[in-house]
C-alpha positions as CSV (number, residue, x, y, z in Angstrom):
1,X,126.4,187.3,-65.1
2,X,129.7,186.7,-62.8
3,X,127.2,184.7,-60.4
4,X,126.3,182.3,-63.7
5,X,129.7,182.3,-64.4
6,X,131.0,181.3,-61.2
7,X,128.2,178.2,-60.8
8,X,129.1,177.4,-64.3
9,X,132.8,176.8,-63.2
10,X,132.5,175.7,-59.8
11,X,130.0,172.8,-61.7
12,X,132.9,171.6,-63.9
13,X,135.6,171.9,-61.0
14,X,133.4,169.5,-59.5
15,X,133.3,166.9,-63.0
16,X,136.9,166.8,-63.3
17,X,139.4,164.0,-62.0
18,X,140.7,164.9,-58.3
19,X,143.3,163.1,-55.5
20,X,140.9,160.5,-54.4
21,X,141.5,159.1,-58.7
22,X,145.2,159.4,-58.2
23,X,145.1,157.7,-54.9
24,X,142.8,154.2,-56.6
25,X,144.9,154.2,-59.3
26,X,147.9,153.6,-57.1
27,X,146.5,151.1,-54.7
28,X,147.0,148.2,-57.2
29,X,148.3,148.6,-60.3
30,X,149.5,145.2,-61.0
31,X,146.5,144.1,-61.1
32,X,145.0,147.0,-63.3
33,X,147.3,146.1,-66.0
34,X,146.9,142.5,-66.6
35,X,143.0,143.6,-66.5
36,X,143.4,146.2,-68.5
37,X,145.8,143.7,-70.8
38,X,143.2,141.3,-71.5
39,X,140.2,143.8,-71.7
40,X,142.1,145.4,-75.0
41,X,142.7,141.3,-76.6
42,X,139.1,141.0,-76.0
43,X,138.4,145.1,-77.0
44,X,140.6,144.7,-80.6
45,X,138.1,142.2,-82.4
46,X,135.1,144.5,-80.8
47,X,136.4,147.7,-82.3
48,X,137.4,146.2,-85.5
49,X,134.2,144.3,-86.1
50,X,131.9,147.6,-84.8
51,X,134.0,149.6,-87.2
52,X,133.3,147.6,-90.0
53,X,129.3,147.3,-89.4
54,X,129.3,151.5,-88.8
55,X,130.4,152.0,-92.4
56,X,133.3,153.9,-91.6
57,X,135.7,151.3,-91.4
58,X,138.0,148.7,-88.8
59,X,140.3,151.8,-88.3
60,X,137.4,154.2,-87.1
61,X,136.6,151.4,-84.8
62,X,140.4,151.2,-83.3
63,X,140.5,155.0,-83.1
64,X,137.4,155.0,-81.3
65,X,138.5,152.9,-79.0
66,X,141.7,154.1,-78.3
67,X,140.3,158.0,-78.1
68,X,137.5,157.7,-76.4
69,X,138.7,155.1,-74.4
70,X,141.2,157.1,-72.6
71,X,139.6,160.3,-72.2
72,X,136.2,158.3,-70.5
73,X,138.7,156.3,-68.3
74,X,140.4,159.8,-67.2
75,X,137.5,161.7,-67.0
76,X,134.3,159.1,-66.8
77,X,132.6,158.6,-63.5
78,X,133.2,155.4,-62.9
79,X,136.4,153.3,-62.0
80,X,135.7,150.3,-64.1
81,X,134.0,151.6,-66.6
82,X,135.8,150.9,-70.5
83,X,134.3,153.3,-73.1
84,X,134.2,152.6,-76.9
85,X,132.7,151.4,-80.3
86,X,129.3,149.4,-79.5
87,X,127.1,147.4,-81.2
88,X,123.9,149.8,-79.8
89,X,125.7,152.7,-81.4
90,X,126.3,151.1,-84.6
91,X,122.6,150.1,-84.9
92,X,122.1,153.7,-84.8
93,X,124.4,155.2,-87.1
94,X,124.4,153.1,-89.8
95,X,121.2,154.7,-91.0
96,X,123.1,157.8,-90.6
97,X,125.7,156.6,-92.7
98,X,123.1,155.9,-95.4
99,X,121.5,159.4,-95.3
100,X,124.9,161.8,-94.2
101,X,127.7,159.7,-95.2
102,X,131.0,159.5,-92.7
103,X,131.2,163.2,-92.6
104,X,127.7,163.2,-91.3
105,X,128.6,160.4,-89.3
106,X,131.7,162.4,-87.6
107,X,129.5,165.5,-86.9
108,X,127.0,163.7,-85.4
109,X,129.3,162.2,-82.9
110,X,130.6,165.7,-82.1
111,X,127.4,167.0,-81.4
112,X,126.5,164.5,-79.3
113,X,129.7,164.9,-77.1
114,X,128.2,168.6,-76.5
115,X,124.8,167.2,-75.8
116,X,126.5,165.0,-73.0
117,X,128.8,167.7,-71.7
118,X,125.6,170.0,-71.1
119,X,123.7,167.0,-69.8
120,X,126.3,166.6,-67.1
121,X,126.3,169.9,-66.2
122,X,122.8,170.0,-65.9
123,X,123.0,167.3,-63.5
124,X,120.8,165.1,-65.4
125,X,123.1,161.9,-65.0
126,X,120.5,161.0,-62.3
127,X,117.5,161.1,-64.2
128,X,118.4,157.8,-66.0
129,X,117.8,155.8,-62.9
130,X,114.0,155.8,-63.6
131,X,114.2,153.8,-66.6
132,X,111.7,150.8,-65.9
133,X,114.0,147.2,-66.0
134,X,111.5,146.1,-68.7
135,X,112.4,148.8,-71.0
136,X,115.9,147.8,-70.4
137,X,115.8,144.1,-70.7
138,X,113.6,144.7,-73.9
139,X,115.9,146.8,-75.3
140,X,118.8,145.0,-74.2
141,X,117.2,142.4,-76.3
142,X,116.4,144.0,-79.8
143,X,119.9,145.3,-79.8
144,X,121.1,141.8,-79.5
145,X,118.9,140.9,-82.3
146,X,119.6,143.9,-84.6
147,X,123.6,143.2,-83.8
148,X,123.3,139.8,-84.8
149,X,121.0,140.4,-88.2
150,X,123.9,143.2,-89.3
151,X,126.6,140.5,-89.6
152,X,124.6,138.4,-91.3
153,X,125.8,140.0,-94.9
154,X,130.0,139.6,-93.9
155,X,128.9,135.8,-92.2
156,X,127.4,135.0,-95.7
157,X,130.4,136.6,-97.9
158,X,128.0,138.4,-99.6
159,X,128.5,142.5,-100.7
160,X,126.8,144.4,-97.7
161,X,123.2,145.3,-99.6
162,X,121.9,148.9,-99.8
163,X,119.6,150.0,-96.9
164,X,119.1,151.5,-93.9
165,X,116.9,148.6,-92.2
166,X,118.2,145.7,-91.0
167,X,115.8,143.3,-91.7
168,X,115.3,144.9,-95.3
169,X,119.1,144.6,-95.5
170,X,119.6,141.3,-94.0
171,X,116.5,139.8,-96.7
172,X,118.7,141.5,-99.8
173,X,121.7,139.4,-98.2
174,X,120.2,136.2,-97.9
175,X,118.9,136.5,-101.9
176,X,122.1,137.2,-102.9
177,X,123.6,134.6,-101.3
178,X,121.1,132.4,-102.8
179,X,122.8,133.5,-106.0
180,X,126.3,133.6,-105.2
181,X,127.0,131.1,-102.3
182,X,129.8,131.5,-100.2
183,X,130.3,128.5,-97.7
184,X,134.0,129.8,-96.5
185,X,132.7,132.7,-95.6
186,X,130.1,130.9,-93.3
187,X,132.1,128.5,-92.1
188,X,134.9,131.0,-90.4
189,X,131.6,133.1,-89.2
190,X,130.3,129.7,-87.4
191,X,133.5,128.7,-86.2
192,X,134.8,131.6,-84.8
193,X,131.2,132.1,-83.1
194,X,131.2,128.3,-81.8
195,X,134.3,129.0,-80.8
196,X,134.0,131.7,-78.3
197,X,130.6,130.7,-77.2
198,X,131.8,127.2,-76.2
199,X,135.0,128.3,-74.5
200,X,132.9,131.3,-72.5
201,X,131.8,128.0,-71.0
202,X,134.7,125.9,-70.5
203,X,137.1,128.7,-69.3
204,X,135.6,131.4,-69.0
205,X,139.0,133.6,-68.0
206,X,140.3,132.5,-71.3
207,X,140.1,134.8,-74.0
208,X,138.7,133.2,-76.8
209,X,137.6,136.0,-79.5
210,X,141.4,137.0,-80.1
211,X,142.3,133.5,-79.9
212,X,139.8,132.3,-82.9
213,X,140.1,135.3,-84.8
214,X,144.0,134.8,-85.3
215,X,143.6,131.1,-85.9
216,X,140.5,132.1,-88.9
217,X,143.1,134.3,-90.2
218,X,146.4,132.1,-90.0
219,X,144.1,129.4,-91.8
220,X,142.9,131.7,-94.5
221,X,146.3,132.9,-95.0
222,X,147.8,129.8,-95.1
223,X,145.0,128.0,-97.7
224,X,144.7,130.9,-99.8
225,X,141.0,131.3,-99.7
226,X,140.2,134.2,-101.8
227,X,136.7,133.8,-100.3
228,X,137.1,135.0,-96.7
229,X,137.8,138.6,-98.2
230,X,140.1,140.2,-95.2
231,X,139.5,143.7,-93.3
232,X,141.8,145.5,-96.1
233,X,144.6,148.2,-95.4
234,X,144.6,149.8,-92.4
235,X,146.4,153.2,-91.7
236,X,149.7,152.9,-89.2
237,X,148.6,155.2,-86.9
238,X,146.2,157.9,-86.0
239,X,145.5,160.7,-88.4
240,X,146.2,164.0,-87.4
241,X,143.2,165.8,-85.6
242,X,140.9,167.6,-87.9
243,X,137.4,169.5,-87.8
244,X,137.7,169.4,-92.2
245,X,134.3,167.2,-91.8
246,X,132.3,170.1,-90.4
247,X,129.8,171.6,-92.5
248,X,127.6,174.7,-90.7
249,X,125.0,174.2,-93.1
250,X,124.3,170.7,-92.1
251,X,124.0,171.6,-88.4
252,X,120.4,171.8,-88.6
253,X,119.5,168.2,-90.7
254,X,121.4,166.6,-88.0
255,X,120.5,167.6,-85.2
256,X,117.8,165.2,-84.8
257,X,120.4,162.5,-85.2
258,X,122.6,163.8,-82.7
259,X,120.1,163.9,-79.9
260,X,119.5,160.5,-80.9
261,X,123.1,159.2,-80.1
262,X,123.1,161.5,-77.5
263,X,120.2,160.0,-75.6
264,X,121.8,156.5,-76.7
265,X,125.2,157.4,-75.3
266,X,123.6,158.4,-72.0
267,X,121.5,155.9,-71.9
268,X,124.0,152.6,-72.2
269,X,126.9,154.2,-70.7
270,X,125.3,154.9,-67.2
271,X,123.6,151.1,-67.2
272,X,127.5,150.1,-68.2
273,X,128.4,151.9,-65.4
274,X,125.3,150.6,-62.9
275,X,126.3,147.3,-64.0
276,X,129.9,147.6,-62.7
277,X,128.9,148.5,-59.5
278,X,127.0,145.9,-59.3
279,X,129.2,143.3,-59.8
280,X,131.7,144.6,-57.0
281,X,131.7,145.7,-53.5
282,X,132.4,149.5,-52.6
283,X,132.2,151.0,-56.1
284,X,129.9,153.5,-56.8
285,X,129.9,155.7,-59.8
286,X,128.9,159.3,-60.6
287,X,126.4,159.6,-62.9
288,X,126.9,163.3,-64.2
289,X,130.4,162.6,-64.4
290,X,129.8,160.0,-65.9
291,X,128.2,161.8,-68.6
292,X,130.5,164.5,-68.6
293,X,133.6,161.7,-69.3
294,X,131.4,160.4,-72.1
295,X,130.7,163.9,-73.9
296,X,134.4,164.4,-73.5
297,X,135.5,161.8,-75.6
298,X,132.2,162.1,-77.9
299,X,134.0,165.7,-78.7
300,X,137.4,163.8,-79.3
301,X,137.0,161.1,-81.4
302,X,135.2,162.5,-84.5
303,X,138.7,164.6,-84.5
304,X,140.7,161.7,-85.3
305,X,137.6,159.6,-87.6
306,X,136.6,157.4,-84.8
307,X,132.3,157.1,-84.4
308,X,130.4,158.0,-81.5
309,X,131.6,156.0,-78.3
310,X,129.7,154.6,-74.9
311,X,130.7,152.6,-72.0
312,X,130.5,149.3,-73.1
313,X,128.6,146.6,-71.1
314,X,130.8,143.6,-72.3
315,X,133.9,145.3,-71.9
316,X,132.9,146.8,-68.5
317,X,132.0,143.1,-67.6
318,X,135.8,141.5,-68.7
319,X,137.5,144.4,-66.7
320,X,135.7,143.8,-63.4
321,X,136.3,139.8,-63.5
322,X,139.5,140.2,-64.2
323,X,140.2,141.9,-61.0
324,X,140.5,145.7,-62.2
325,X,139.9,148.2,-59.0
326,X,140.6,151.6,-60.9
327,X,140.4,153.6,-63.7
328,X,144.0,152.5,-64.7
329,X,143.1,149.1,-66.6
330,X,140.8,151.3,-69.1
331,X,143.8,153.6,-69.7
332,X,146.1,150.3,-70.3
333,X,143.4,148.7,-72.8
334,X,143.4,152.4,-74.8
335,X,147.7,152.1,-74.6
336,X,147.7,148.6,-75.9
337,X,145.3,149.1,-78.7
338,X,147.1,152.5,-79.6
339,X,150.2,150.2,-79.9
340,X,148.8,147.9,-82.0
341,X,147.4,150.8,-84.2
342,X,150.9,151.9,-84.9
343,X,152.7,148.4,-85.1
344,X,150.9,145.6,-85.9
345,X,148.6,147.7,-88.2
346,X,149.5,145.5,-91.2
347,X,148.5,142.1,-89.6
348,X,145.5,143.4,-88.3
349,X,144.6,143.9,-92.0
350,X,144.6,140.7,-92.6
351,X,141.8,139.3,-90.9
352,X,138.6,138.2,-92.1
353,X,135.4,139.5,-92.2
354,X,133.4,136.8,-91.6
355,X,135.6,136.1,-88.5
356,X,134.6,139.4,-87.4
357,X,131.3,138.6,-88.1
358,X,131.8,135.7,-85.9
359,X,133.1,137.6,-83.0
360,X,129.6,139.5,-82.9
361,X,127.8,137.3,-84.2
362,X,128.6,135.2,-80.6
363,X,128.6,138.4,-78.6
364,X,125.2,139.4,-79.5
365,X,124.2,135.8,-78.3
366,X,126.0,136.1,-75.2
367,X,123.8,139.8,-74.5
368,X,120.8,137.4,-74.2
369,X,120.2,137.2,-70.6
370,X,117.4,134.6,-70.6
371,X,117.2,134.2,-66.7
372,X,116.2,137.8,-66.5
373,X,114.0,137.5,-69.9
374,X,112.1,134.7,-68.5
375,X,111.7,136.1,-65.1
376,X,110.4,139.4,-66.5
377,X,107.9,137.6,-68.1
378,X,106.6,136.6,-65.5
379,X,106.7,139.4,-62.9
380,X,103.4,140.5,-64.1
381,X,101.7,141.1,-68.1
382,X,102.4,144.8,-67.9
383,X,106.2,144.0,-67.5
384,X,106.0,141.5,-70.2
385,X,104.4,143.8,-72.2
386,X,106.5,146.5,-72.3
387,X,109.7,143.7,-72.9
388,X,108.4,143.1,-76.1
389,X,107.2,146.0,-77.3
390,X,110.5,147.8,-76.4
391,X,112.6,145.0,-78.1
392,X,110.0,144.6,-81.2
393,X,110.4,148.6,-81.9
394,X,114.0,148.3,-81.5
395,X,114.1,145.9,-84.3
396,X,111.2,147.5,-86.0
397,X,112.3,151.1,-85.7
398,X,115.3,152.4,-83.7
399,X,116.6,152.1,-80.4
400,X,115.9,156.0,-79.3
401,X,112.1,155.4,-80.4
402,X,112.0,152.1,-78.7
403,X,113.5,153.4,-75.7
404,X,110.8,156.2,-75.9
405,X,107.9,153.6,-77.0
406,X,108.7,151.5,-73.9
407,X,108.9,154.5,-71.9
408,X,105.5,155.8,-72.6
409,X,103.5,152.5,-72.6
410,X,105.3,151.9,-68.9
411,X,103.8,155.2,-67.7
412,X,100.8,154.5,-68.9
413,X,100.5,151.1,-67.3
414,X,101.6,152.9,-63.9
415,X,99.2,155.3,-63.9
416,X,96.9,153.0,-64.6
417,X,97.4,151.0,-61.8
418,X,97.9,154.0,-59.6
419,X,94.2,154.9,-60.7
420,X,92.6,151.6,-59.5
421,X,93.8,152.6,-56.0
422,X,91.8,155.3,-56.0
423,X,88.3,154.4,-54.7
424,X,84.9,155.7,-53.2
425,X,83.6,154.4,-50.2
426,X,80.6,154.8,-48.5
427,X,80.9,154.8,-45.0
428,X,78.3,154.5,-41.9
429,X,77.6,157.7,-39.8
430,X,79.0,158.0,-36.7
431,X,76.4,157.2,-33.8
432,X,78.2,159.5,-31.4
433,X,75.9,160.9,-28.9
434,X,72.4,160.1,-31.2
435,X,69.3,158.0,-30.6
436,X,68.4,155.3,-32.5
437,X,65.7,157.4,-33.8
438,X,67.7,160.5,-35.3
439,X,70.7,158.2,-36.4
440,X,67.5,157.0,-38.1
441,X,66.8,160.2,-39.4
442,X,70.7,161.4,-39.8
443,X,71.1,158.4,-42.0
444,X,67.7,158.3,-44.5
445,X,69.0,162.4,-45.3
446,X,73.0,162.5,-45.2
447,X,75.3,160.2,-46.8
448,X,79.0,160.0,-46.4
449,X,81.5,159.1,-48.9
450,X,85.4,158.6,-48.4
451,X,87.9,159.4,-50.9
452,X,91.0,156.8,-50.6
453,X,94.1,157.2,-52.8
454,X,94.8,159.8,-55.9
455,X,92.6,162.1,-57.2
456,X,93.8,162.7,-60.8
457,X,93.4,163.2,-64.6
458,X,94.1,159.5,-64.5
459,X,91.2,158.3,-61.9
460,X,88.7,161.5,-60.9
461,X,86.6,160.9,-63.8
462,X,86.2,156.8,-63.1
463,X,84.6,157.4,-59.6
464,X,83.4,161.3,-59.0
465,X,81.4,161.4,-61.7
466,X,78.7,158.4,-60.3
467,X,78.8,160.6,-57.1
468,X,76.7,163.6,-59.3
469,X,74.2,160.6,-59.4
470,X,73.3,159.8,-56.1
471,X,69.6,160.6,-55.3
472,X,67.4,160.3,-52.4
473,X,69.5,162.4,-49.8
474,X,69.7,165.8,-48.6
475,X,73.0,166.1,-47.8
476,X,76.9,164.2,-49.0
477,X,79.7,164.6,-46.7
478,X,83.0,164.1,-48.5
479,X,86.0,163.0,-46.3
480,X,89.3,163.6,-47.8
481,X,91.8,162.9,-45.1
482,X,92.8,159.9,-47.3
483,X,93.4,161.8,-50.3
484,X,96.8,161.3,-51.3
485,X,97.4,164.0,-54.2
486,X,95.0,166.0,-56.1
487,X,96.1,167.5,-59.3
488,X,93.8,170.2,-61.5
489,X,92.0,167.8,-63.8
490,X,90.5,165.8,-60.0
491,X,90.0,169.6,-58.8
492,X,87.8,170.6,-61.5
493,X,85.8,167.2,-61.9
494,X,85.0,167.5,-58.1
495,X,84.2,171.0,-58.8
496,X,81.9,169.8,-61.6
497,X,80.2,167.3,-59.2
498,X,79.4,169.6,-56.1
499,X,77.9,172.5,-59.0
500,X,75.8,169.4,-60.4
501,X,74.3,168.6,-56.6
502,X,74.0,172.0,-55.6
503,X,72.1,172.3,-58.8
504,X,69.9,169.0,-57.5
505,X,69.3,170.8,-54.0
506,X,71.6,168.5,-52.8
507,X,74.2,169.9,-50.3
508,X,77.9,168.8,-50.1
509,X,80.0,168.7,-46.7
510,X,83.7,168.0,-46.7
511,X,86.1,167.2,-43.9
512,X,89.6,166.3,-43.7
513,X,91.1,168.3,-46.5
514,X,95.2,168.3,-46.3
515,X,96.8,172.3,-46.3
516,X,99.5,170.7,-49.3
517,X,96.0,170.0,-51.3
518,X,94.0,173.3,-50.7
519,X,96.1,175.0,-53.7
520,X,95.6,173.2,-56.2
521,X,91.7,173.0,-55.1
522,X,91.9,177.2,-54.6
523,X,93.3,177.4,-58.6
524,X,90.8,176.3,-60.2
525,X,87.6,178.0,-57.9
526,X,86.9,174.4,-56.1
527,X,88.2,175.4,-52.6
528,X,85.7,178.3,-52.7
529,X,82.7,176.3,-53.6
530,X,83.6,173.8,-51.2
531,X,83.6,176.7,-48.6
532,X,80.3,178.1,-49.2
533,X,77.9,178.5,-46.4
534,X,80.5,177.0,-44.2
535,X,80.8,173.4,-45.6
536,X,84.4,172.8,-45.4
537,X,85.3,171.5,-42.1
538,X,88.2,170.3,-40.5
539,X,86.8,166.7,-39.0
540,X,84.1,164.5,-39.9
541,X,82.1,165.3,-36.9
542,X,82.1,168.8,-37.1
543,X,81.2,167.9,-41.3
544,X,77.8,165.5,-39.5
545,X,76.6,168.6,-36.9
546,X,77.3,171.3,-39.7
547,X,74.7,168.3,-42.0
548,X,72.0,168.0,-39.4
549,X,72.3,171.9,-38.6
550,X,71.2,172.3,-42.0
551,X,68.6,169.8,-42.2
552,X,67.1,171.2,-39.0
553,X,67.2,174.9,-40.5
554,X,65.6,173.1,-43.7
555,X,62.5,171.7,-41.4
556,X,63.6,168.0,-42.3
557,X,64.9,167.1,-39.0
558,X,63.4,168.0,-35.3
559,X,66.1,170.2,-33.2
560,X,67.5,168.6,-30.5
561,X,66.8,168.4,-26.8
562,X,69.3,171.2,-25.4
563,X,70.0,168.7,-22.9
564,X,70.8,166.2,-25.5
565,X,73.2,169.0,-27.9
566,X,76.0,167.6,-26.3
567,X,79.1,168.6,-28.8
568,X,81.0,165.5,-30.8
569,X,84.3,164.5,-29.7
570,X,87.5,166.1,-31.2
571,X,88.9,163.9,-33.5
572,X,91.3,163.5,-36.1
573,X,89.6,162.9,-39.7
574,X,91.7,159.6,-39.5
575,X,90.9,158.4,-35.9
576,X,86.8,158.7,-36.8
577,X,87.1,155.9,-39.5
């Protein structure tokens, strides 16, 4: 127990912040806080606008970002990283929302942060390496699409419609607005969008989200447009900390959810973070911290109403440009928006939806990376394959299925291919020391096969199975040298074969097999049938005399000369061909 104990804490010594943090952070700071200055101005109109589409409101979205954000940057795994309220997380709990309400919603989030805490100590942070780049690209892309079909209700000034789908959702919208058109609404949502998307372009250092989104507001304010309804009251701070939206009894109905933005957390915070390393030079982030940092402020922010939180790609993006090198800019964006929580509270309320909308309306655009979509496309049709599928269930289902969907089809497309390597050769005797007449003889009565690549569940069945057909010989020598792995399904099919030609009086020689491979062959009663009467041999000549041994002890073949019963050569399985 005290040996479980002391793992256990030695584990989360090893997650939390040490000197070599301190030391980053003071190598530059000047230039961590004009990052992390900008990184909040582009952060504020996020938060607000992911707030907003959640269902819990801008000021869940700002506390969010300013709860999450610091713990991750304190206690996340990467330097660069910035945590907070995303659109892929709001895709997610929005049907939450529906089913739970913002209670459910809070505890979710909570549960999640202990999901990701146990994840990291787990060590599992590495595992999210093997997702395929199609499955990420594809649902990269349906989270773009969902993102920008959710503001399609606050970009039309239309009442957000009951539902849980989007595109169900976004269909009510567009009705209603065919009843009750709103052309303000869509003309801040277009401008705002046109905007940033045009200025991304022109100056790209420029910050153009907050700069639209106070000019939307400043107009409405100043026309009086009673159609571009505003954000609404915000609270002047944070509220207190409170667990009051726990219910135990509801522990059990959410727990599917939680996994859900668990797995989602995980999942888009560690590619966040592999995406910041890959845009600089030296950085290198720790996955299970990573996690760890994430489950931390997962715990947090229900506390004070914020939703679930992830490293944000976008975010991550702006902080690197902008010349960040440690964790310091994050902690500066989380201090600026916590200001503007407390101070500026009342102006913030003030700002349109529909230039919200805007905002991710030109973000979800900007996700679109149509270099890599196009040259995914045409890496090969498995990779396009799984692109759309992963992005169609995304928009179709959820993201956790998708991610699952594309992760299945993938691995079925691998094996798949790893089973055409596997073939069955037949290969010509060795001559060796024989006449012309018994090679003659050697080859009308023995036949040898080679085995080249993987002998499993996914392939033993395509090829061994012909081999129980082969007629017309005496004796089959298997050589197995080029096996590469054998699991228990090959073992019994080839099990099935040699009973089926022993059956046929047909005996079966092998030669070559690997010591790693005998096991699995030994489990399931192969490597003893193989071994009968002495027909497992280490080389393929010693597998040919062993043959013609047999057939001489048979009466089919003449024994040889002594003279002429000169042994084979000692060879490697590999060197005889």
């Amino acid at each position: 127990m005290r040996t479980s104990l002391g793992r256990v804490g030695a584990r989360l010594t090893a997650l939390l912040p040490g000197r070599s943090d301190l030391a980053e952070i003071r190598r530059d700071p000047r230039r961590d806080l004009l990052a992390g200055l900008t990184v909040a101005i582009v952060a504020l109109p996020l938060a607000l606008g992911f707030g907003v589409s959640s269902g819990l409101g801008a000021e869940a979205g700002l506390a969010t970002a300013v709860i999450a954000g610091a713990l991750a940057a304190v206690f996340g795994g990467s330097n660069l990283q910035v945590s907070g309220p995303t659109g892929a997380m709001t895709v997610v709990l929005v049907p939450i929302v529906a089913e739970h309400g913002p209670s459910g919603v809070l505890t979710v989030g909570l549960m999640a942060g202990v999901m990701l805490v146990a994840l990291a100590l787990l060590k599992a942070g590495k595992y999210m390496q093997y997702v395929p780049a199609p499955v990420v690209e594809g649902f990269t892309l349906g989270i773009a699409c969902v993102i920008g079909l959710q503001q399609i209700p606050n970009a039309l000034g239309v009442p957000k419609p009951e539902g849980d789908r989007v595109l169900v959702v976004t269909w009510r919208a567009l009705q209603e607005f065919a009843k009750h058109s709103n052309w303000t609404a869509i003309a801040f949502a277009l401008a705002v969008a046109s905007i940033m998307l045009i200025g991304a372009r022109w100056r790209p250092t420029i910050p153009f989200s907050i700069l639209a989104v106070i000019a939307a507001t400043i107009v409405a304010q100043l026309a009086g447009l009673d159609a571009a309804k505003p954000i609404g009251d915000l609270p002047s701070g944070l509220p207190a900390p409170s667990l009051s939206f726990l219910d135990p009894g509801a522990l059990g109905s959410l727990l599917a959810p939680a996994v859900a933005v668990a797995a989602l957390a995980a999942l888009e915070s560690l590619l966040s973070a592999s995406v910041a390393d890959g845009m600089t030079v030296g950085q290198k982030h720790d996955p299970d911290r990573e996690l760890f940092g994430q489950g931390l402020a997962n715990i947090a922010a229900p506390l004070f109403g914020g939703v679930p939180a992830t490293g944000a790609i976008a975010r991550t993006a702006v902080n690197v440009r902008t010349g960040a090198s440690s964790r310091l800019a994050s902690l500066v964006h989380a201090a600026i928006l916590a200001v503007i929580v407390f101070a500026a509270a009342p102006l913030v309320s003030k700002i349109p939806l529909a230039a919200l909308a805007g905002v991710l309306l030109a973000t979800a655009i900007r996700m679109v990376e149509v270099g890599s979509l196009r040259a995914m496309a045409k890496a090969t049709r498995s990779d396009a394959l799984i692109l759309v599928l992963t992005a169609v269930a995304t928009l179709a289902l959820d993201l956790v299925y998708a991610v699952i969907i594309g992760l299945v089809v993938a691995g079925a497309l691998a094996l798949r291919a790893v089973a055409k390597q596997a073939r069955l050769d037949q290969v010509p005797l060795d001559r060796g020391d024989h006449s012309a007449e018994e090679h003659a003889l050697l080859a009308e009565h023995i036949v040898a096969y080679r085995i080249d690549g993987p002998l499993f569940f996914a392939a033993a069945h395509r090829f061994l199975l012909e081999l129980a057909e082969v007629a017309d010989v005496r004796v089959i020598i298997l050589r197995m040298s080029r096996v590469t792995t054998i699991d228990a399904t090959g073992a019994l099919v080839l099990k099935d074969v040699v009973e089926k030609l022993n059956r046929r009086g047909i005996a079966v020689m092998t030669s070559g097999i690997r010591p790693g491979q005998r096991q699995v062959l030994d489990s399931v009663g192969a490597l003893e049938l193989l071994r009968l009467d002495g027909r497992e041999h280490a080389t393929t000549p010693e597998a040919i005399q062993a043959a013609r041994t047999y057939l001489e002890c048979a009466g089919v073949m003449p024994p040889l000369p002594f003279q002429q019963s000169r042994p084979f050569s000692v060879e490697t399985e590999e060197t005889v061909g």
